[in-house]
C-alpha positions in Angstrom: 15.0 14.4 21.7 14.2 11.8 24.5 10.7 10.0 23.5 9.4 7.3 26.2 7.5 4.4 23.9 5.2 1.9 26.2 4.8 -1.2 24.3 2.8 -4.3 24.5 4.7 -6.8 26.1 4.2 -8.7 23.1 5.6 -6.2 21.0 8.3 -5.2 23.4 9.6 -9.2 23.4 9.5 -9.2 19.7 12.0 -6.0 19.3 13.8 -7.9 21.7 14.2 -10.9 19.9 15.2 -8.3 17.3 17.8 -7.4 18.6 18.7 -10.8 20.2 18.7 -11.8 16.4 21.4 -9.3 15.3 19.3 -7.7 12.8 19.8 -4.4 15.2 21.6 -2.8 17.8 18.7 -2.5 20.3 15.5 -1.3 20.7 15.3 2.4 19.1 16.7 1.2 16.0 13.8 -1.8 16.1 11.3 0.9 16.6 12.8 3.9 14.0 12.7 1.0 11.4 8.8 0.6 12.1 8.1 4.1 12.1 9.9 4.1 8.6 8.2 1.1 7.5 4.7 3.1 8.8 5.5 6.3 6.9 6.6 4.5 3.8 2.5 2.8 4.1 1.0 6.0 4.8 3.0 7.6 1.4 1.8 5.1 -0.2 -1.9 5.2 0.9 -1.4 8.6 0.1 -0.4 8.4 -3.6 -2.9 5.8 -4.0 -5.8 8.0 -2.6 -4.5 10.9 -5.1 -4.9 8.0 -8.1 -8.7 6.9 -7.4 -9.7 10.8 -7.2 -7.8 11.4 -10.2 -9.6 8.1 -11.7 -12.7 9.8 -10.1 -12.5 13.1 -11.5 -11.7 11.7 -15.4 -15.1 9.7 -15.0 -16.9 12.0 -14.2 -15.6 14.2 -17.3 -15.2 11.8 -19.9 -18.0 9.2 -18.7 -17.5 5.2 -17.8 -17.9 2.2 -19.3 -19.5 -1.3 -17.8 -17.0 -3.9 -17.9 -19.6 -6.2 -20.1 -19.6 -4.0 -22.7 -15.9 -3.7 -22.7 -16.1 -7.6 -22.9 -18.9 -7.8 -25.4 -16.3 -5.6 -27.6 -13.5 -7.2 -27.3 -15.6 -10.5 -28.0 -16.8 -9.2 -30.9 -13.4 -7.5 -32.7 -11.8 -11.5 -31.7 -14.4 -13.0 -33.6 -14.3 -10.2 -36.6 -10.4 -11.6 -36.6 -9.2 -13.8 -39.3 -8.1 -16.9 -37.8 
């Protein structure tokens, strides 16, 4: 499959210094690697999303806590603790 990409002429001199570089062949593989690079980030906003609603739906079940009182508690078991 023959895709045309327009880039920036900022972008397009950094692939070729890319390539100049020896890190790659040429061009394509400068742009397949950020395409990889993009999908890897999206997966992983992905996964992340998933984790806050999970986060979300178990407070909403089981109910939150403030982080002060979780201090205050903490506070108070480290000063209940013999020395």
């Amino acid at each position: 499959m023959a895709t045309n990409v327009h880039l920036t002429p900022e972008l397009e001199s950094f692939a070729r210094f890319c390539v100049e570089s020896g890190r790659y062949s040429n061009v394509s593989e400068v742009v397949r690697s950020a395409l990889r690079l993009l999908q890897e980030g999206e997966e992983r906003n992905a996964r992340f999303n998933a984790m806050l609603d999970a986060v979300r739906l178990e407070a909403e079940r089981n109910g939150v806590y403030e982080a002060a009182d979780v201090l205050a508690e903490v506070d108070g078991i480290i000063a209940q603790s013999p020395q």
